[in-house]
N, C-alpha and C positions, 0 to 999 in steps of 0.2 A: 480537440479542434476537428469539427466535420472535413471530409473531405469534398472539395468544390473544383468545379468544371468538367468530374471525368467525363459526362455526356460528351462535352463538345468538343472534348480531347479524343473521345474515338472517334468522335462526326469527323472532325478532321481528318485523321490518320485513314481512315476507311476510303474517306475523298480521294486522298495520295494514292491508294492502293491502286483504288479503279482510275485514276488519270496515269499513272503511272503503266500500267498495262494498257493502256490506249494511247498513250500519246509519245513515251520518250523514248521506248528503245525494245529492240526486239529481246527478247528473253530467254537466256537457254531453259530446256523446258523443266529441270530439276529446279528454277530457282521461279519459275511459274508455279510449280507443284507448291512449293510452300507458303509464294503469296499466297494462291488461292486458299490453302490451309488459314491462314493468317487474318485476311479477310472475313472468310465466314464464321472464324472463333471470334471476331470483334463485333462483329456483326448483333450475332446471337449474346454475347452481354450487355452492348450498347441499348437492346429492346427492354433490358430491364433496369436500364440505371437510373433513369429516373423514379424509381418505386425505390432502388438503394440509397439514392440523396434522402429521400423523403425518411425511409427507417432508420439511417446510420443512429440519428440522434439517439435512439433508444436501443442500439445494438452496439456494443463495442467491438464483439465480433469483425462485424461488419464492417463497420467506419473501418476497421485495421485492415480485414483484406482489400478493402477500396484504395487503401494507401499503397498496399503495393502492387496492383494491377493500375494504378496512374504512374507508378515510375516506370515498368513494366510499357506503357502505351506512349510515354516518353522517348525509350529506348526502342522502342519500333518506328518511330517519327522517325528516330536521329538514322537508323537503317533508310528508310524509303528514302530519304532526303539523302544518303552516300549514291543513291541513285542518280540523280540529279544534278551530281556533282561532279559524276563520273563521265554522265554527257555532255556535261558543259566541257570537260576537259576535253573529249573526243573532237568536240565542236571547234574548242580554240585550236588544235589542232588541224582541223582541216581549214580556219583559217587561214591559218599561220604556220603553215608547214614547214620543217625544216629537217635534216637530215636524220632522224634519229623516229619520226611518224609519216616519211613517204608513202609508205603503204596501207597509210588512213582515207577509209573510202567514206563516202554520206553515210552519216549515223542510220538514218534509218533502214539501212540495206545489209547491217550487219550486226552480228551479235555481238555481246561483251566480251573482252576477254575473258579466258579459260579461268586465269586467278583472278580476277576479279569477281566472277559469276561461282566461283566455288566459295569465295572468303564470305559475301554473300549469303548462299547458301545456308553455310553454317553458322553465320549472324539468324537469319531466320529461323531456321532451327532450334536455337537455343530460346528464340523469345516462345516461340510455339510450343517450346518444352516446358517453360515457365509458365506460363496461361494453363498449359495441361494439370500441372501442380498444383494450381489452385484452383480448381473445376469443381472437385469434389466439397470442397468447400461450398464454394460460391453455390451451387447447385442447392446445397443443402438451404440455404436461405429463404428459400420456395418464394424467388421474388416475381414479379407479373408486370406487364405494360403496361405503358401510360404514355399516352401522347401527348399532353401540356407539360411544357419544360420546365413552367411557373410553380414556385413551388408556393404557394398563397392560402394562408389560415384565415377564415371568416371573422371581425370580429363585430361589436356591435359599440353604438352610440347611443346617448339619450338626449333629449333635449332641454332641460332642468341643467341650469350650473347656477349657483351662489354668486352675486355678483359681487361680495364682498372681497370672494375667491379668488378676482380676475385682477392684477397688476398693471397698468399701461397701455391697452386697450381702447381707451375710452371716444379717443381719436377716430378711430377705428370704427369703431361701433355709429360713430355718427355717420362717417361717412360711407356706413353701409344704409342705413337707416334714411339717408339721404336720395339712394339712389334707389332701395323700394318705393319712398314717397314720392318717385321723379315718374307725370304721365309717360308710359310707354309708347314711344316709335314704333316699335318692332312691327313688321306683321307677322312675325312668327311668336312662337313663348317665349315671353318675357323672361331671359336666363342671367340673374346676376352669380358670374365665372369669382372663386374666392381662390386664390393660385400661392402654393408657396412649399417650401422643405415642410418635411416630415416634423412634427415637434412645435412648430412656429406657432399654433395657436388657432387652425383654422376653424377646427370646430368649435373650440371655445369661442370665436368669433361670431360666427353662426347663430351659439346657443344666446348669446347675449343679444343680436337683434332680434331673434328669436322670442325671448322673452319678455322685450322693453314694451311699456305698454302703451305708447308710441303705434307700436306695427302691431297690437293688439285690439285697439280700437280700428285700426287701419283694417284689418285683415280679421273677421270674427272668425274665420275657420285656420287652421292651423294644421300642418301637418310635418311630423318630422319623420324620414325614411331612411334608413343606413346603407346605401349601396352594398360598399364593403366587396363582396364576392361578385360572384358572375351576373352580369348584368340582362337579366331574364326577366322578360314583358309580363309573363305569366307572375312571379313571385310580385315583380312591383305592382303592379296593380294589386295583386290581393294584399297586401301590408300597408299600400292607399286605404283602401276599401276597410281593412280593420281598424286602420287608426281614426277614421273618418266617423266609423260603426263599432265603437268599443264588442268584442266579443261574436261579431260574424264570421261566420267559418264559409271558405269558397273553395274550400277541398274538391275537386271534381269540375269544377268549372272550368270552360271552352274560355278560349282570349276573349271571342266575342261576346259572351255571356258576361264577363269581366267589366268590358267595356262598355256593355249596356248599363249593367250595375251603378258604376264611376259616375256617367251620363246623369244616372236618377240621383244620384246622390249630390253633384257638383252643379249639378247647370244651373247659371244666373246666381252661383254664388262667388264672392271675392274669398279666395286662398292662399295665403303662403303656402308653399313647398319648399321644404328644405332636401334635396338628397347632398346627404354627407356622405364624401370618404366616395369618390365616381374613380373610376378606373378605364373604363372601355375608350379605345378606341377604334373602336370599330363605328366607323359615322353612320352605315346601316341601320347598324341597332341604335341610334339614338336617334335618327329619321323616322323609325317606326314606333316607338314613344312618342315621340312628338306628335305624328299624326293621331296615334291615338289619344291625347292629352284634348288635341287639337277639337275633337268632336263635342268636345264641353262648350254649353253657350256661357257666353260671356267670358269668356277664356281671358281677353286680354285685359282685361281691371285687376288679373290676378299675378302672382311673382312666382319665380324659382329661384331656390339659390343653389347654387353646388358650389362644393368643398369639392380640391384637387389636387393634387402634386404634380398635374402634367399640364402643361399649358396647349397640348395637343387637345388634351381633353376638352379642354377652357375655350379652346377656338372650334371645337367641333359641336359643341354644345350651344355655345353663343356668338352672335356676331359683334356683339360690345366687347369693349376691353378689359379686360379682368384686373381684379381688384388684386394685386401684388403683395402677401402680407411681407412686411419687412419683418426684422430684428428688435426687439425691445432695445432701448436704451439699456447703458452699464446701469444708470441710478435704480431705473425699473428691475431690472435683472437683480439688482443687491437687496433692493428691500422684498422681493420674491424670496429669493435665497435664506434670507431669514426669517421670514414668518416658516418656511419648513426646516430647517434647521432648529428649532429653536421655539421653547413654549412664550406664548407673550409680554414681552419687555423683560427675558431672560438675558438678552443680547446684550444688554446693558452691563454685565456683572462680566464678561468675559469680552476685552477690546482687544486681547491677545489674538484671540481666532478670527474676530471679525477682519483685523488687517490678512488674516490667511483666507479669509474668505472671500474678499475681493479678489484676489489672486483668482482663487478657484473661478469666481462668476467670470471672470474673463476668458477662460479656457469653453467657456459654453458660446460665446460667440452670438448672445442675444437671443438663443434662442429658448424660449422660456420650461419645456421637457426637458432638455438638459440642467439647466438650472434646478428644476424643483426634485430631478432624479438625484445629485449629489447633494442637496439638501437634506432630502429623506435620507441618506447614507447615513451623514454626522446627524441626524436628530439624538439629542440625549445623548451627543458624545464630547466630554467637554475635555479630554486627553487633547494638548495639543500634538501630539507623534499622530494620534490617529486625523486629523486634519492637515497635517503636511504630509503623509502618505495619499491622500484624496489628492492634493494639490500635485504632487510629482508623478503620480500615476497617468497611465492614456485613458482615457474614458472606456476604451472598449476594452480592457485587463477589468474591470470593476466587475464584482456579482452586481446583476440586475433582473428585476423580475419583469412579467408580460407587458406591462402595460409604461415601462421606463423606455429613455430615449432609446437603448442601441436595439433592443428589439421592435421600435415603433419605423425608428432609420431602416430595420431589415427590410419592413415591407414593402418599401421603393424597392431594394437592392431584389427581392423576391419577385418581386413584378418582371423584372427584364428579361427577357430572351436570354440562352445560358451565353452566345457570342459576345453579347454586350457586358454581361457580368464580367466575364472574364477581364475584358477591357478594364471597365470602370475598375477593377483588382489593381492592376496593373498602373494606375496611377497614385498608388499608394507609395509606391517603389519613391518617389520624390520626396521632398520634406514639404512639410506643413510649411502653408503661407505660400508657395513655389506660385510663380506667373508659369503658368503652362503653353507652349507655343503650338498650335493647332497643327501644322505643317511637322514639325517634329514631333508630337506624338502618331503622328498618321504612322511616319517611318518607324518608328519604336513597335507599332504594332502590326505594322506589315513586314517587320522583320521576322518578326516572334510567331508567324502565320496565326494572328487573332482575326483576320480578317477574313467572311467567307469568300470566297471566289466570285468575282464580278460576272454579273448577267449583261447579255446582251451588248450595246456598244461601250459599257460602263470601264473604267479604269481602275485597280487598286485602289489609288488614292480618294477614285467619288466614293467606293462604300465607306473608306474612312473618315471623311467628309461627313458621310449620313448618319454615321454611326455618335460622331459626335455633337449633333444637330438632335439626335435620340435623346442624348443625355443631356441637353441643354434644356430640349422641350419637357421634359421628367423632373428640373430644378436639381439635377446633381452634379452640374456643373454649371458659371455662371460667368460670362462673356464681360472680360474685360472693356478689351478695343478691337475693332474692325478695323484691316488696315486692305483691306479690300481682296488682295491672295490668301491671306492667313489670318487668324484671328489670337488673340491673346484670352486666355481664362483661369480663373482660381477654383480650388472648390475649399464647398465649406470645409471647418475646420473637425467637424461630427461627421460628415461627409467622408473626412478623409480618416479620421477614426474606422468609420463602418468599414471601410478600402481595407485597412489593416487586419480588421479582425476577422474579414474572409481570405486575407491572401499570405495568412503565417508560413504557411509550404512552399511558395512561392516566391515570395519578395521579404528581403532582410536588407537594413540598413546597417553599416557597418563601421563604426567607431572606435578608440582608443579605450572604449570600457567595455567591448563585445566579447564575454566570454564562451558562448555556445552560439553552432550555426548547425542548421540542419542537414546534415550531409546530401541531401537530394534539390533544397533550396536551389531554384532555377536563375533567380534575378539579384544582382548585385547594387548597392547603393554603397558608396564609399563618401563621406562627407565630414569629415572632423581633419581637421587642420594640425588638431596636435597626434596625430596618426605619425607614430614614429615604427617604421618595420613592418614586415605582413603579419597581420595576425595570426598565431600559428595553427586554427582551428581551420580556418583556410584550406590548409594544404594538403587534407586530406578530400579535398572535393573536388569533383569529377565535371559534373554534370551542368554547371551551370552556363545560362544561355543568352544573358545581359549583364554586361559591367558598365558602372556609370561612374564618374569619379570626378566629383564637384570638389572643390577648391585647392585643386592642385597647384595652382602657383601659387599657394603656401604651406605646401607641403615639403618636405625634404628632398634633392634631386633625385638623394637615395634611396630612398623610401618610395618615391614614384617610381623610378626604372623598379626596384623588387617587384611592385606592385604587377607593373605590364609583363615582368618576366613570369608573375605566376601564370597570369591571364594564356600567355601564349602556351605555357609548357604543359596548364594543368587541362584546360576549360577548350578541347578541341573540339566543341559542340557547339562553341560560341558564334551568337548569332549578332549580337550587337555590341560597341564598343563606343563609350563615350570619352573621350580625352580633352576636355574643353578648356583652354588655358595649360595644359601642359608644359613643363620647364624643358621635356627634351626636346636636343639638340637633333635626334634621330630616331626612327623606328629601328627597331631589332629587324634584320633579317628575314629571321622565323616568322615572322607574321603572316608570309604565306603559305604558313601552315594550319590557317586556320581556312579550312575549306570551305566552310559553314556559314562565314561573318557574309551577312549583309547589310548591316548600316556601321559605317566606320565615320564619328565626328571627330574631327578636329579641328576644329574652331579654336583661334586663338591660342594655337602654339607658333609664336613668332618667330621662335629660335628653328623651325625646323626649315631647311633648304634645300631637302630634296627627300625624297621618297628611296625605299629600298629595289634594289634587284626583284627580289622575290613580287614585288607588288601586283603582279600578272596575274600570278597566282590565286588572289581572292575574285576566281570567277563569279562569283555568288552575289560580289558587292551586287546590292540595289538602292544603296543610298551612301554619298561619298559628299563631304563637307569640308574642304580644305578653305573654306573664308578666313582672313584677317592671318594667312599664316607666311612664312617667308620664304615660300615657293620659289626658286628663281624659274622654273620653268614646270609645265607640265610633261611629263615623260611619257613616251609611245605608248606605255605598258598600260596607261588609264585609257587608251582607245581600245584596247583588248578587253575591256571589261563589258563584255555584252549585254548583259542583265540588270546594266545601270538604269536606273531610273529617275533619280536625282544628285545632281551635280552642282556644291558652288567651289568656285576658284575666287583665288586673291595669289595674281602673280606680279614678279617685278621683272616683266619684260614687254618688251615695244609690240613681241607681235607673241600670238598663240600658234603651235603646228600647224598646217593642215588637216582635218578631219577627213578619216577616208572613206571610201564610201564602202557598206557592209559595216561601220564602227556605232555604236550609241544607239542601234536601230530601237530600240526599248525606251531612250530618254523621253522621258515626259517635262524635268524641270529645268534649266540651264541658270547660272547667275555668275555674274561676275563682279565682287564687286572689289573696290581699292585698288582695284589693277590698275595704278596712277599712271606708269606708262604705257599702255596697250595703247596703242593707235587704231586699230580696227579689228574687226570680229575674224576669226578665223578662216582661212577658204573652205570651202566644203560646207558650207552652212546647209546647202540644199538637201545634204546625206540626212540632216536630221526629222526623220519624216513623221516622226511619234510628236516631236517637240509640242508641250500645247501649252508653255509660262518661259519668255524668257524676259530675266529681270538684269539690270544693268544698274551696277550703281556707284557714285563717288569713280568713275571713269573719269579722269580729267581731261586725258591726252583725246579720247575717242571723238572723231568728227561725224562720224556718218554711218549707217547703216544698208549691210552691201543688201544689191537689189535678188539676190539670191532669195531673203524670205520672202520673197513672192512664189516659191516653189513650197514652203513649209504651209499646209494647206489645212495643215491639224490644231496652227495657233491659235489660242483662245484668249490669252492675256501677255501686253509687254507694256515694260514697267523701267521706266526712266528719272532716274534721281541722281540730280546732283551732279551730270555729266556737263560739265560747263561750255565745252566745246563744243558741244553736239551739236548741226544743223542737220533737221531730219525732211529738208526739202527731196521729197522723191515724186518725180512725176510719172505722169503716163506715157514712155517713150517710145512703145512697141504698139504695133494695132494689136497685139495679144493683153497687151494690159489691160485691155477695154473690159474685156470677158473674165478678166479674174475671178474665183473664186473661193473668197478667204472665210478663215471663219473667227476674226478677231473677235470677241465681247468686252472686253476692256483695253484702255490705253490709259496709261496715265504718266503724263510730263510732267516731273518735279523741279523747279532749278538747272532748267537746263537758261543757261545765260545766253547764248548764241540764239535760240530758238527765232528764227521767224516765221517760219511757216510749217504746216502739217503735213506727216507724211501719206501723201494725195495714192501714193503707189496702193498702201496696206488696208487705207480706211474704203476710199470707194470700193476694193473687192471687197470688204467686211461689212457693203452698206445697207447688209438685210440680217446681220448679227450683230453687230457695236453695241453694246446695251449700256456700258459706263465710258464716261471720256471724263479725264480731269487735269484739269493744266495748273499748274502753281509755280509761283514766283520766278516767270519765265519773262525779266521787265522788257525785253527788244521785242518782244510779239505786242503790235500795235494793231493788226485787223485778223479778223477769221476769216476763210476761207469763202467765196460766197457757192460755191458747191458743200457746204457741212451741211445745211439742210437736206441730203441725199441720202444722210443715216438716216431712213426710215425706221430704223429698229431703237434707237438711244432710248433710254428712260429716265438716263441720270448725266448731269453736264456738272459742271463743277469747277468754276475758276476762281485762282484766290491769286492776291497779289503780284495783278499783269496790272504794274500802275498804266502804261502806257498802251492797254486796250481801250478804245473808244466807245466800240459798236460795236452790238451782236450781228450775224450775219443776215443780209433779209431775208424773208420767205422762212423766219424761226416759227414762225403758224403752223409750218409744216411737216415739224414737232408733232406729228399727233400721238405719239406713244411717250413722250416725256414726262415724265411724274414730279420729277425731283430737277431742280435750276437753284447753286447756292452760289452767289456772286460775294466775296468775301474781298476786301482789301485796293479793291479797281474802282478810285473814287470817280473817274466819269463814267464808268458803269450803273456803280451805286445811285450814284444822281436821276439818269437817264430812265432806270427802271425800278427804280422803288414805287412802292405802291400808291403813295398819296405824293403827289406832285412830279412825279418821273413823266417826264412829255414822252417817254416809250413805253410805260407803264403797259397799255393796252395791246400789246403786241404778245407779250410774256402772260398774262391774264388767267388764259387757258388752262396754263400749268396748275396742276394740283397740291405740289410742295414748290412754294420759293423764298428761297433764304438770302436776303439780303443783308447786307454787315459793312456800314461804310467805314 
């Protein structure tokens, strides 16, 4: 197994270094002395490791010493970050001073202690010792720099496929063939975008409009071009230019000399172009193709099409909307399956295998590479062991050769930035088929520091945002639901194969039949329900830095406390902790003794009612999930957690502490939801100045919201469901209200039953940000406000089941940035402005999207 991420496990750690000496704490100068050793030894291998990714494959040498300068840059992490740990304690200390750190002065005016800065020390030390030891080695490798992180193999296409060859298609094919024979709009190049996973067929797709004689009469000149690699003006033009002029050579030629060439050869003729297999995007370079494409007369009677895995690419290239390939059908996928498996009408003589063969085509998830790769495995193998070995195996454990699905899957995985790999590894960790929640993967990997460090006015959480809007846009991950704060996504099931077979050093699922784990294995998955006892291979591991532990509440009570007892005693590097549905009754103590832990879920341990002593302790938390559990109260010691950055509670009490001021300053998220009896939000609301999501939900008892969040000026989104009691009437009561200024983007009122009126306080200061409003099944709201047309800024309105709303507000003309109006369920709504016979029809007109649903 190659070793993967070390690049951007030293870009990290390097990061720590130099922030670390800049920002947390003065340094005694022995333990300066050896950062800086530390730093410039990571430095100077970091410049070569991407030339060691690329050799490992054909050095075993290599790949081994890479294995142990990753655990090696692991164990320097987990030092720099005792750093950090050490200040946070100093810090909670000078908050919270008590008889035993009187004589704690501001961190930054003093140095570490003496034992601390020597234990230190000789942590450095040792790892500086170890990097030494293997220098002479490494060195010997005579490895070199490389600046592209991408580790990307050229390959090549034709345009010639057998149409006998192609299964399922056919749909397909037409309704591409449809949209080269459709006159072009455009004023630009005619770009038909073909978008899909790795495997799905796109060039196949291609090659069959391609060939049909259809778009051969249509189109006399033809030209098919494999992007593939780097996408350079010079090479495509000349491989236009040869295919256009069988056997012309333009060795030596200027762009322009290029483009003159093109000119003489294309003008006033109709062209298909195919570029298969596009990558770039960089919108530059596909602006200056363009224009140079652009200089051909008669340019626009002719087509493109491009083949893509990134719908970045798909919309940078095109302003149409790209053709989406789906999944084959099962039926299509079986009768694929068997013409390679299998010589013709073989299949007939052996009905044993073909029921294990259905099995298998369903493990391929439609996608027809996978399909004909396991096909070709069992050809000419009529052993049924060897066809239920196919069928029990993961796809990415199979021998396969260049041109099969897992190495066709790498070349997405190869494409990404080393940041994003890592990530996209990292959701391997979960099982196949998992709904992945977009909000809790952020935490998961801003635990794990997979995140680079935010630029600018940006938040942890938006590069995680970006990061998975990267993999969205790339098709390696694939959006359930939008639920407007979070989004819901799956990935494919080859997808999450490719995940597996780069992240074996890493991430291990852990079961009732797990007999070997690799003692430096960083991430824990625990999921099998007949898990009786710790595994005993477990117990000699140290290092790991995520435990997850799905279906505990059916597991044994005893079997889960061993489980957390290891977690706590063994894993003091541990960075995340999942307990969701948990049986216990309590945490251990000991828990704060994990210095390290920053995301701590417990979600849906009901039986638990109160928190430990020690819970101070986990200065580190930056994500804390106590929903649906049986709190009776939240305790001082979670105000102590300064580094928090997402908070939900579910307590069973009337009212929440006081928030003090100097507490949460870090909060970015708040939620509270099933806290049936809370009455009202906490005092100190004002303290929280970061806050920019607070969500409120299934609050029954809550009436009102205090006028304090008129101080929290960083709100972005607040989110109301299902608070039946709620009235959010808040007016302008102060001449200072007039002036506010908020930075709301979204509101959305779910079920709030009491509802009659809008909160007038939060919206008019947000009325040059509000971009989404959405009210649902709120039946006592009868009118809107006749100031809601003040949101200048709204794009998106959204009312569903206000039976007893009548009328929009007047002066909705003045809407002019509103895109989107879905009126759902408000039958004098539905009437008044529908489109053919609504006497208000003409008011609403304007809007660009309106969805009406009586």
């Amino acid at each position: 197994m190659a070793e993967k991420f070390l690049f951007n496990i030293a870009e990290r750690v390097v990061d720590k270094i130099v922030r670390l000496t800049v920002e947390e704490v003065r340094l005694a100068f022995n333990v300066k002395t050896d950062l800086k050793k530390l730093e410039d030894t990571m430095i100077s291998i970091k410049a070569v490791l991407l030339d060691a990714e690329r050799q490992q494959h054909q050095n075993e040498k290599l790949r081994l010493c890479m294995g142990k300068l990753r655990d090696i840059f692991y164990d320097a992490e987990d030092v720099i970050d005792d750093f950090k740990c050490e200040a946070l304690r100093k810090q909670d200390g000078i908050n919270h001073p008590d008889i035993k750190n009187l004589k704690v002065r501001v961190l930054g005016s003093c140095c570490l202690s003496f034992s601390f800065s020597l234990k230190m020390s000789h942590k450095i030390k040792d790892i500086n010792g170890r990097l030494g030891e293997l220098a002479t080695e490494w060195k010997s490798f005579d490895l070199r720099q490389y600046s592209d992180n991408r580790h990307v193999f050229p390959r090549e296409t034709i345009s010639f496929v057998h149409s006998s060859d192609v299964i399922g298609r056919d749909e397909d094919k037409e309704n591409i063939i449809s949209m080269l024979m459709k006159p072009s709009e455009d004023q630009n190049v005619p770009v038909i975008p073909i978008v899909g996973l790795g495997g799905l067929g796109k060039t196949t797709l291609a090659q069959l409009a391609f060939n049909d004689d259809r778009v051969t009469s249509l189109f006399p000149l033809k030209i098919w071009i494999c992007v593939s690699e780097e996408f350079d003006h010079s090479r495509l033009l000349k491989l236009i230019i040869q295919s256009v002029n069988k056997g012309e050579r333009c060795d030596g030629s200027t762009l322009d000399a290029l483009q003159a060439r093109l000119r003489s050869l294309l003008n006033d003729k109709k062209f298909l172009l195919v570029l298969d297999d596009a990558w770039n995007e960089n919108k530059a370079k596909w602006v200056e193709l363009r224009n140079l494409l652009r200089s051909i007369d008669g340019l626009r009677q002719s087509k493109i099409i491009v083949t893509t895995r990134s719908l970045k690419v798909a919309s940078i290239m095109s302003s149409i909307r790209p053709y989406e390939l789906k999944g084959l059908p099962l039926e299509d996928c079986l009768t694929l399956f068997t013409k390679w498996a299998f010589n013709d009408g073989d299949e007939r003589h052996y009905p044993n295998l073909i029921r294990i063969g259905e099995e298998i085509v369903k493990k391929c998830k439609g996608v027809p590479l996978a399909v004909r790769t396991l096909g070709s495995l069992l050809f000419q193998k009529t052993d049924e062991s060897d066809w239920i070995y196919i069928r029990e195996s993961e796809i990415w454990r199979l021998e396969q050769h260049e041109n099969d699905i897992l190495p066709v899957m790498k070349l997405s995985y190869n494409h990404l930035p080393s940041h994003l790999q890592r990530c996209l590894a990292f959701l391997s960790l979960y099982k196949k088929d998992e709904i992945y929640y977009s909000d809790r993967v952020i935490c998961l990997w801003m635990a794990n520091g997979l995140l680079e460090h935010p630029k600018q006015n940006l938040e942890w959480e938006d590069v995680g945002k970006r990061y998975l809007n990267e993999l969205l846009s790339r098709c390696l991950i694939q959006m359930e639901q939008d639920f407007w704060l979070y989004f819901t996504f799956k990935m494919h099931d080859l997808v999450h194969d490719l995940a597996l077979d780069v992240s074996q050093k890493e991430c291990k699922t852990v079961n009732s039949e797990t007999e070997t784990v690799d003692e430096n294995v960083r991430h824990l998955l625990f999921c099998d329900e007949k898990l009786v006892g710790v595994p005993r291979v477990l117990e000699e591991m140290k290092n790991v830095r995520t435990v997850i532990i799905q279906d505990a509440s059916k597991e044994t009570k005893t079997t889960h406390e061993s489980l957390i007892n290891l977690c706590l005693s063994n894993f003091k590097y541990l960075r995340a902790l999942e307990l969701r549905n948990s049986p216990l009754m309590a945490l251990p103590n000991s828990i704060g003794t994990l210095k390290h832990l920053r995301d701590l879920d417990l979600v849906g341990c009901r039986s638990l009612r109160e928190l430990p002593r020690s819970f101070d302790k986990l200065r580190s938390l930056q994500s804390l999930n106590l929903g649906d559990t049986g709190l009776k109260q939240l305790p001082d010691s979670v105000q102590r957690l300064i580094e928090l950055r997402h908070l939900e509670i579910t307590i069973n009490a009337t009212h929440l502490k006081e928030i003090r001021a100097g507490c949460w300053t870090s909060l970015q998220y708040l939620e509270l939801r099933c806290c049936m009896e809370l009455e009202c939000l906490p005092e100190g609301m004002q303290y929280l100045k970061s806050l920019r999501t607070l969500v409120l939900k299934h609050c029954d008892s809550l009436v009102s919201l205090p006028r304090s969040l008129k101080f929290l000026t960083k709100l972005e989104h607040l989110y109301i469901k299902f608070c039946s009691s709620m009235n959010l009437k808040m007016e302008l009561e102060e001449e200072e209200d007039k002036d506010l200024q908020l930075s709301l983007k979204t509101l959305s009122l779910f079920g709030s039953h009491a509802l009659r009126d809008l909160p007038r306080l939060l919206l008019q200061g947000s009325s040059s940000t509000l971009q989404q409003l959405r009210i649902a099944f709120c039946p006592d709201l009868s009118v809107l406000p006749a100031w809601l047309p003040n949101l200048t800024s709204l794009q998106k309105l959204e009312i569903k089941g206000c039976f007893n709303l009548w009328d929009l507000p007047e002066g909705i003309d003045r809407f002019t940035n509103l895109r989107e109006l879905t009126i759902d369920g408000c039958p004098e709504l539905c009437k008044r402005y529908r489109e053919y016979g609504g006497e208000d029809w003409h008011e609403i007109s304007h809007i660009q999207k309106v969805d009406i649903y009586e």
